[in-house]
FIZA-341392 format. One record per atom (N, C-alpha, C): x, y, z negated. Coordinates in pm, whole numbers, m for minus. Each point is the difference from the previous one (the first is absolute). Layout:
- X/Y/Z
...
% end
This chain:
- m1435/1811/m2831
- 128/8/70
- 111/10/m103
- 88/m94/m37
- 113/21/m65
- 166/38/47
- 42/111/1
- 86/68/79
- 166/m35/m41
- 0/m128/m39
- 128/m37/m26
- 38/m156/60
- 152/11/m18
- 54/m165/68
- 78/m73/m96
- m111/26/m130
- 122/m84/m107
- m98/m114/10
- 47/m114/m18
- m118/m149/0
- m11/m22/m118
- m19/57/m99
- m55/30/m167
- m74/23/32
- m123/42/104
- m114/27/55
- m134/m130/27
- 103/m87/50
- m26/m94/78
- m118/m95/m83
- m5/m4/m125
- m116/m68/m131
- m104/111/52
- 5/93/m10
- m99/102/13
- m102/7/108
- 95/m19/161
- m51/m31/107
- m64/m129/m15
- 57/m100/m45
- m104/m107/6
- m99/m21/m101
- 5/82/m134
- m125/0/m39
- m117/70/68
- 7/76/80
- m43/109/72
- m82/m50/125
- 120/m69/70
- m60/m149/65
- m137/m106/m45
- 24/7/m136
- m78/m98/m73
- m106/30/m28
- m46/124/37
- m71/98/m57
- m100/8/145
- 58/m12/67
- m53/21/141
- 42/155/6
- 112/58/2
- 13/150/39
- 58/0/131
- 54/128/47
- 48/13/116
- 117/52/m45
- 123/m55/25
- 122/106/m30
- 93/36/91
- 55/119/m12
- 134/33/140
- 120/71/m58
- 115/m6/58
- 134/46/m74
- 40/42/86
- 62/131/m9
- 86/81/58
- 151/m65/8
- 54/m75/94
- 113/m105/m36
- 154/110/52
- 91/m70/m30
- 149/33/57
- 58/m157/23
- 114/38/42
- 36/m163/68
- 37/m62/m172
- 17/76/m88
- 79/m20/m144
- m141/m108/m59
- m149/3/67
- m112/m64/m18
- 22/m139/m35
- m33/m86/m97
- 8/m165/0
- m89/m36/95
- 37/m120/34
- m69/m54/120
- m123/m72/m135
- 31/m72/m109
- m134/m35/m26
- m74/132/m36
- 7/96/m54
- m74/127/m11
- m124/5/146
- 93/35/47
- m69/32/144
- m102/m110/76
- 54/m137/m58
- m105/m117/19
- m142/m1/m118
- 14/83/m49
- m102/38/m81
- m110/90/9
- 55/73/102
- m85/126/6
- m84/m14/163
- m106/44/22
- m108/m3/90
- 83/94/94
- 54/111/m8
- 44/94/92
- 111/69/m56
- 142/m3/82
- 128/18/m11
- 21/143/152
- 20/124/m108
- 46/96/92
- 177/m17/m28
- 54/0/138
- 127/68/4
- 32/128/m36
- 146/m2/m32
- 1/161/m18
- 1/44/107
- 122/m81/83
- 29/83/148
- m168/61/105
- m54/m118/1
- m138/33/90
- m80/94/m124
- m3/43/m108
- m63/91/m44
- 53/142/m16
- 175/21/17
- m17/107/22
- 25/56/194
- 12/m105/55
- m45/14/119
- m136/62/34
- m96/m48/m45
- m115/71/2
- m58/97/m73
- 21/30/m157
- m37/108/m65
- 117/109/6
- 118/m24/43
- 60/137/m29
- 139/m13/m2
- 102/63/m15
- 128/32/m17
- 74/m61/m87
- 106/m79/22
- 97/m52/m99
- 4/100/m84
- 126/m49/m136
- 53/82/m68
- 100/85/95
- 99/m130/81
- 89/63/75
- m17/102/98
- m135/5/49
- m27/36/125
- m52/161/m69
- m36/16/m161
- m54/156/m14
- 140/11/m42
- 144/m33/m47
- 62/50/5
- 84/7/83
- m28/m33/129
- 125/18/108
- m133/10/119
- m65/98/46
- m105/m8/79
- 45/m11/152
- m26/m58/87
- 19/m96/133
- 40/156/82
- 139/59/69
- 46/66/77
- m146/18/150
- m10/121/m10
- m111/m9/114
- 102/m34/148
- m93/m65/90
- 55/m79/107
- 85/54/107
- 94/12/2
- 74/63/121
- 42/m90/127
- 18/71/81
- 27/m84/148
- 51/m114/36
- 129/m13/m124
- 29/m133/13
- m46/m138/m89
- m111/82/m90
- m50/m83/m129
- m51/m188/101
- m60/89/91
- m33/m132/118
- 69/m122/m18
- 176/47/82
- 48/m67/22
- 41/m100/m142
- 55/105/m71
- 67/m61/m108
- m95/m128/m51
- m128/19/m35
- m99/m98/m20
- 4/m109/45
- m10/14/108
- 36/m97/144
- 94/m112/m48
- 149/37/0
- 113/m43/m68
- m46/m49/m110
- m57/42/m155
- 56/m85/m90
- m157/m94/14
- m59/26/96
- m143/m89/17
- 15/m133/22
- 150/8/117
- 57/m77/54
- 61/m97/m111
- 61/64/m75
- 84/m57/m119
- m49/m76/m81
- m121/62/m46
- m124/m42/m135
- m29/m134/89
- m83/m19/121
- 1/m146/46
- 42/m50/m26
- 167/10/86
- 81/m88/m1
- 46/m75/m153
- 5/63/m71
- 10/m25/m139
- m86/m115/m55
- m163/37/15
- m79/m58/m19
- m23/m133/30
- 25/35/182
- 16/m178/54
- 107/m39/m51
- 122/30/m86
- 100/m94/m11
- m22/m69/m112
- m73/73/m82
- m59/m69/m162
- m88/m92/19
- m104/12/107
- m74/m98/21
- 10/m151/41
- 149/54/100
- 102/m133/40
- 28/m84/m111
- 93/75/m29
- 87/m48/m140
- m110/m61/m152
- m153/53/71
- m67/m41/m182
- m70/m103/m8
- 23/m62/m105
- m98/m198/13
- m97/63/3
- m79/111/m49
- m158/7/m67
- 0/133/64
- m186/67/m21
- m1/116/30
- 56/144/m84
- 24/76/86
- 25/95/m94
- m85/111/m96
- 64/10/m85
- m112/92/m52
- m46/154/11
- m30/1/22
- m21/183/104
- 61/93/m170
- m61/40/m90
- 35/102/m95
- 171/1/m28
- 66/m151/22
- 156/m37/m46
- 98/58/189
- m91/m52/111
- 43/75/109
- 30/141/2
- m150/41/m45
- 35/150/38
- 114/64/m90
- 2/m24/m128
- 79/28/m78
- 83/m25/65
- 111/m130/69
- 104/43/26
- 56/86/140
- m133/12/112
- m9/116/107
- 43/136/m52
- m63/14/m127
- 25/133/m24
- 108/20/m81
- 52/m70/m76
- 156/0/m41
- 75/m6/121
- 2/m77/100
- 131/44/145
- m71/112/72
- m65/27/m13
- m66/129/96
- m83/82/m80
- 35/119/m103
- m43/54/m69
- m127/93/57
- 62/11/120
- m89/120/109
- m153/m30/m10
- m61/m137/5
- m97/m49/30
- m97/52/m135
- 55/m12/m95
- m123/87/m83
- 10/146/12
- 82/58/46
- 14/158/19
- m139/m14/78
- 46/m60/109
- m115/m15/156
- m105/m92/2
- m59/m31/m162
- m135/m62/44
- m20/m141/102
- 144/m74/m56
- 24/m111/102
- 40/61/167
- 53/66/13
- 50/45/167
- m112/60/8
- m128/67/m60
- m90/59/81
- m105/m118/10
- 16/m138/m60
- m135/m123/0
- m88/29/m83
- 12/54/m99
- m111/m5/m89
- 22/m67/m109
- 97/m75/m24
- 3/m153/m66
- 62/m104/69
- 88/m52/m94
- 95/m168/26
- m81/m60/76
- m132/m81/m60
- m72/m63/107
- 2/61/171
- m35/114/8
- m60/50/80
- 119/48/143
- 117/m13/m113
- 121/m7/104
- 28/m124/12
- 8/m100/m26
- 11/m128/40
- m91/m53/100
- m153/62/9
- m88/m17/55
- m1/46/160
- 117/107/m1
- 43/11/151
- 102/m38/86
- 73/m99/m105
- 71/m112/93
- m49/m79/105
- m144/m35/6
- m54/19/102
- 91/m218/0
- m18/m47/m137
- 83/m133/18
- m87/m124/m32
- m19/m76/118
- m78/m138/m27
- 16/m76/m112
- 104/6/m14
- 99/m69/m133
- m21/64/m77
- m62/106/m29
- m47/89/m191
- m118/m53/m12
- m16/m50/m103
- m147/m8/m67
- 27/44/m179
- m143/90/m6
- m26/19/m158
- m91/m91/m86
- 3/56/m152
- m35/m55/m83
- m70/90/m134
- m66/4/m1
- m49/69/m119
- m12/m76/m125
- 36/m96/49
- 46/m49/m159
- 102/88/m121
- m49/m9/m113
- 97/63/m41
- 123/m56/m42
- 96/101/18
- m24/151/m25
- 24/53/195
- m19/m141/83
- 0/71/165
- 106/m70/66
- 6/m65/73
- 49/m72/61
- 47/55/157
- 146/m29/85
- 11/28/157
- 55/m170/5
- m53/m54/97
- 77/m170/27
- m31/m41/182
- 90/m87/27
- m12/m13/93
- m69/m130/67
- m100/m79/20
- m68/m79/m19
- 87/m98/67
- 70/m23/86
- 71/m73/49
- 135/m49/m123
- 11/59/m96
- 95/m84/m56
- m57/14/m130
- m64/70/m50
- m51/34/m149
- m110/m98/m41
- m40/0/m109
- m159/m61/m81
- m87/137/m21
- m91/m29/57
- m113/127/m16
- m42/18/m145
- 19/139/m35
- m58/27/m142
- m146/m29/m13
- m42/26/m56
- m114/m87/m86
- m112/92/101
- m8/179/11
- m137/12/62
- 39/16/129
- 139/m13/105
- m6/m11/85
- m112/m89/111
- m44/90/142
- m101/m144/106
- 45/m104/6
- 156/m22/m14
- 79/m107/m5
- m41/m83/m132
- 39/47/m116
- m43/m118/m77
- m153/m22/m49
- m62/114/75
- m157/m11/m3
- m66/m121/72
- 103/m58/137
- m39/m105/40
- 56/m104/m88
- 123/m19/m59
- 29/m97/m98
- m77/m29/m56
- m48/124/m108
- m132/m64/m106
- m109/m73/69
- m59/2/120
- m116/m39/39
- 44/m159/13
- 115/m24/8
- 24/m160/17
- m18/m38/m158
- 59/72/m109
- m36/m16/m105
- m123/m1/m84
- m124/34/65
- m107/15/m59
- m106/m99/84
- 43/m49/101
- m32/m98/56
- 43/m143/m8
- 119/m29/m92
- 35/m90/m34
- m15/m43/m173
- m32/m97/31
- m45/m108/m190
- 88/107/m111
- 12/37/m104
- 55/59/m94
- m25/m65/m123
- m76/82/m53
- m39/6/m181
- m133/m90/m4
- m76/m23/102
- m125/m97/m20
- 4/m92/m73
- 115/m94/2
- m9/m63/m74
- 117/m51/m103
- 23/158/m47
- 102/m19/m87
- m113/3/m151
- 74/m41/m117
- m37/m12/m115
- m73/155/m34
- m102/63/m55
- m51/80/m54
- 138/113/m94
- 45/m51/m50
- 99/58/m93
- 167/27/51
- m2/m89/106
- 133/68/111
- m48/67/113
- m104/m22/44
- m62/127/99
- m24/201/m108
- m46/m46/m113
- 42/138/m29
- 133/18/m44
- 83/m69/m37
- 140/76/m3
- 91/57/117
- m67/m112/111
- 79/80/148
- m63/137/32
- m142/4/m58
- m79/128/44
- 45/94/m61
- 35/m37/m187
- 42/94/m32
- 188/65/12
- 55/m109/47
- 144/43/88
- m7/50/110
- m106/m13/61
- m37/74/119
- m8/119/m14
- m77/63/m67
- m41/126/m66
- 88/66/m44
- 114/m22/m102
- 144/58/m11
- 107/m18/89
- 3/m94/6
- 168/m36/89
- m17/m43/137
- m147/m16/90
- 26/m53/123
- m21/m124/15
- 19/m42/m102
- 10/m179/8
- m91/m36/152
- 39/m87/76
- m87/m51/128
- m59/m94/m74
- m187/m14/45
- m91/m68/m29
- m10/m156/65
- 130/m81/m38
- m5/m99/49
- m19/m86/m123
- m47/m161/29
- 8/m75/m56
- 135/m99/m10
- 56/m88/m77
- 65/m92/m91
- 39/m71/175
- m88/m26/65
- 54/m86/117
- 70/97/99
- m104/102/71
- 92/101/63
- 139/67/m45
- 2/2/m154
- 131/58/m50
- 117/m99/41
- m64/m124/m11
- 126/m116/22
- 49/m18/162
- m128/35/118
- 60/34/83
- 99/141/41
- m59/90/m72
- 72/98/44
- 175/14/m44
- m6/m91/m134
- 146/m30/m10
- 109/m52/38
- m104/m162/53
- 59/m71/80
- 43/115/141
- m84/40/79
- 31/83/143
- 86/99/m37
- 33/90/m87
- 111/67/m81
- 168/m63/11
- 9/m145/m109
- 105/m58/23
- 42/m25/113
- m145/m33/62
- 90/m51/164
- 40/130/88
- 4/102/m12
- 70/131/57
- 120/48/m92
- 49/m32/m121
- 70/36/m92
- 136/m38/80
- 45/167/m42
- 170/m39/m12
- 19/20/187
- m68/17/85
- m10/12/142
- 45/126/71
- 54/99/m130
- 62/141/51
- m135/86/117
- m84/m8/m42
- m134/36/47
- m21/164/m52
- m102/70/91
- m6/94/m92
- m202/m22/m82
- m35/21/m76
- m78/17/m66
- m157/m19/96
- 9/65/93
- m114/m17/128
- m23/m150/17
- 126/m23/81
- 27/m111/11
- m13/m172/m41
- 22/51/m138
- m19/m135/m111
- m83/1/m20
- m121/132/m18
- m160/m20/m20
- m82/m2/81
- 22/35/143
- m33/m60/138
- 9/m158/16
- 100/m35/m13
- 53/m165/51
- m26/m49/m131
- m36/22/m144
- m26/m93/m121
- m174/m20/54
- m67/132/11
- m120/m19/32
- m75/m97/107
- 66/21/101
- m3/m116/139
- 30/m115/m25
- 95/m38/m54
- 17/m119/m121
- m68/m72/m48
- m126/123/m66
- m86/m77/m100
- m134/m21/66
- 23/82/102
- m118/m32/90
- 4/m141/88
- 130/m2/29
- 23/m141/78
- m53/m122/m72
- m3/16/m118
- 36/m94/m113
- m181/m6/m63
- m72/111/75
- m149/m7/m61
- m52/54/m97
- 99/106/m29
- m24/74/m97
- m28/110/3
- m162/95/3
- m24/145/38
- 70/99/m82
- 128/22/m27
- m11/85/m62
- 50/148/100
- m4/111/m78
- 40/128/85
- 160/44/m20
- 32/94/73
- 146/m4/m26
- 47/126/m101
- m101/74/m70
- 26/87/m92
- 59/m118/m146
- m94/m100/m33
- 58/m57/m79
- 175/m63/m17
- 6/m53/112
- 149/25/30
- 129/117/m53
- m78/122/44
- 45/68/m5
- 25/102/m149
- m142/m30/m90
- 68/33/m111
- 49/m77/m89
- 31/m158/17
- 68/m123/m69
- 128/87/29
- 55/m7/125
- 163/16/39
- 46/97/m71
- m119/152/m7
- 28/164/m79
- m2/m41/m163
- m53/m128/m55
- m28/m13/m162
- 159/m116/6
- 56/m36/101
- 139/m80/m34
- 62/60/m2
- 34/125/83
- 72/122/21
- 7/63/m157
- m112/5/m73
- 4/61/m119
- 89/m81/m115
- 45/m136/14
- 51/m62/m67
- 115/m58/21
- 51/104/174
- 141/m50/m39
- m2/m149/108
- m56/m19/92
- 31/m111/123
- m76/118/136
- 112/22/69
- m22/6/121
- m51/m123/93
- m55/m40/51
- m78/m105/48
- 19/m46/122
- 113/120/70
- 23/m30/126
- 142/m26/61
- 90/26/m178
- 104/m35/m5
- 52/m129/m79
- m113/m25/m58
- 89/m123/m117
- m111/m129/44
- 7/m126/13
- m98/m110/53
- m21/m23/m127
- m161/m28/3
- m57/m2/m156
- m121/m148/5
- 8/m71/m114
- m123/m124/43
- m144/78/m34
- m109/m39/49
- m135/29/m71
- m24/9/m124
- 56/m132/m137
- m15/42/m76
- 47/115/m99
- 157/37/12
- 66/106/36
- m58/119/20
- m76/10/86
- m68/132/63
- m153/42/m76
- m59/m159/m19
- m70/50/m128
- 9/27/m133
- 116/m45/m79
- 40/44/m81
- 11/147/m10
- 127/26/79
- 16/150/19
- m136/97/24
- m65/m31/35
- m95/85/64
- m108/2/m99
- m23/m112/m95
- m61/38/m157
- 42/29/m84
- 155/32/m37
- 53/86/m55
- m28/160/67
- m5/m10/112
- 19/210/55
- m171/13/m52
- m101/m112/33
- m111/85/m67
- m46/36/m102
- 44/m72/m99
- 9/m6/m141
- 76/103/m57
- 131/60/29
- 74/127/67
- m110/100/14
- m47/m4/104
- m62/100/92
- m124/64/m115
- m66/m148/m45
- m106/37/m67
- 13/85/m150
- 129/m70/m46
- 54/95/m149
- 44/148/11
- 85/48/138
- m48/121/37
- m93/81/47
- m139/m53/58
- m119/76/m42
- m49/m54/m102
- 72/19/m101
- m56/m62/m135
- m106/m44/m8
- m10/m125/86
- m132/m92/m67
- 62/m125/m32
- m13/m8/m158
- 33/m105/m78
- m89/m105/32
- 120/m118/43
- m79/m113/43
- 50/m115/m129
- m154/m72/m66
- m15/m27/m77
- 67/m184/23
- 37/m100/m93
- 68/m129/12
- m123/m69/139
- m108/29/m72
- m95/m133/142
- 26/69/114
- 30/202/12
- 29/12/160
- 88/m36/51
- 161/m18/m50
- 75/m64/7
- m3/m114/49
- m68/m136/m88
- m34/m90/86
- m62/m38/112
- m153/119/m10
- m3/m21/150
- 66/64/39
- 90/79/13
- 87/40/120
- 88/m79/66
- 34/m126/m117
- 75/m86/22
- m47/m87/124
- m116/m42/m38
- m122/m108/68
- m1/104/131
- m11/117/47
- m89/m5/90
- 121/m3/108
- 146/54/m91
- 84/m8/144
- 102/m122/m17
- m84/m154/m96
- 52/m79/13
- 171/m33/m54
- 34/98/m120
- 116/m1/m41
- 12/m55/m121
- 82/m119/m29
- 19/m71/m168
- m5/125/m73
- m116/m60/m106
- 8/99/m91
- 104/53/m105
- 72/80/m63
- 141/m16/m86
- m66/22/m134
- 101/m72/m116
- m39/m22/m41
- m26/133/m142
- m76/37/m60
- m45/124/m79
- m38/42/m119
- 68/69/m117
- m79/m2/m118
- m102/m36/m45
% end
């Protein structure tokens, strides 16, 4: 168990990986997302000291024992904390992330860590009595709240649990080259990379452009890119979608504001992994490069 969220870690975890070990991190939202894609098991802070014990804040300001109107008052900002909640969910292309939520619940409503979440037990666990068709979770890390009707399901959501099954049922890596099937495996392994092949990538770009620039929110464009590609005969699932649009996002094109061509979109989108991959420091050597080039079909540039 390594008890920190600096991603100077992150070589370590994957040698560790390499090793066949088991590893888990005690995370904060301050956690790198490739860190945490590294590790077998990601505790929150919030859900860990929910269950073992007492904030800092909470042994120094210990929760007022309950008086008559403690009820009501609850009631009220219970009311509030929703409302809040559903309005972020309105307003957000993607899901939210539960550790960056609660944090800001408890900055407008300080009370709630005095009170152990109103008396829930835990963020989750008060959200959990909204009692709302429209909430679904995610244990992805570092935890996910989204609303399936406009969002992309995080990765271990039932929601994108049925995605993958279209993905593992459809043609992939079979018959990709020996030596670009392990570089997607091994981008897989750090950064997520989706296990598609050189042809599926070219559809999924193409079905991309054709939603670009459509003032869409994020659900949306990877809902209707996916249906797209299905029309078109192409199995793929709609998680892949969905982390192309989050790796353009990293480079600076919103996707649902600016109209972008396919090749365009692959460009960009082998730059964010190449990106992605130099911050979990795995040095990718000139031939990965090229195939990276090859597999998502982008002129190669030209290189020392």
């Amino acid at each position: 168990m390594i008890l920190s969220s600096d991603a100077d870690f992150t070589p370590v975890a994957l040698r560790l990986r390499a090793h066949d070990r088991i590893t888990s991190i005690l995370a904060n939202q301050q956690t790198a997302a490739v860190f945490r894609s590294c590790c077998d098991i990601v505790i929150d802070m919030d859900e860990f000291e929910a269950v073992f014990g007492e904030t800092r804040e909470q042994a120094r300001s210990p929760a007022p024992s309950p008086t008559r109107g403690a009820g009501d008052d609850f009631r009220q900002l219970r009311v509030e904390i929703e409302t809040e909640i559903r309005r972020e969910l309105a307003e957000s292309g993607a899901a939210l992330r539960l550790p960056e939520l609660a944090s800001r619940m408890r900055e407008r409503w300080p009370v709630v860590g005095e009170s152990d979440w109103l008396g829930a037990g835990g963020f989750k666990k008060l959200l959990l009595t909204f009692e709302d068709r429209h909430l679904r979770f995610s244990s992805t890390p570092p935890g996910f709240v989204y609303d399936p009707a406009r969002h992309a399901a995080p990765a271990d959501s039932d929601d994108a649990r049925a995605e993958r099954s279209a993905d593992r049922a459809s043609p992939n890596l079979a018959d990709v080259p020996e030596a670009l099937a392990d570089l997607v495996e091994r981008l897989y392994e750090v950064v997520g990379l989706p296990r598609l092949g050189p042809d599926q990538y070219r559809v999924v770009f193409e079905a991309l452009a054709g939603q670009s620039g459509r003032q869409s929110t994020l659900g949306d464009i990877t809902k209707n890119a996916r249906d797209h590609a299905i029309e078109a005969g192409a199995s793929v699932g709609r998680q892949p979608f969905a982390f192309v649009t989050r790796a353009l996002h990293l480079v600076g094109l919103a996707i649902s504001e600016t109209r972008t061509a396919p090749d365009q979109i692959a460009h960009l989108f082998r730059n964010s992994v190449e990106q992605q991959a130099h911050d979990a420091q795995l040095e990718m050597e000139a031939d990965d490069l090229r195939l990276l080039d090859e597999l998502l079909s982008v002129a190669a540039p030209a290189r020392q």
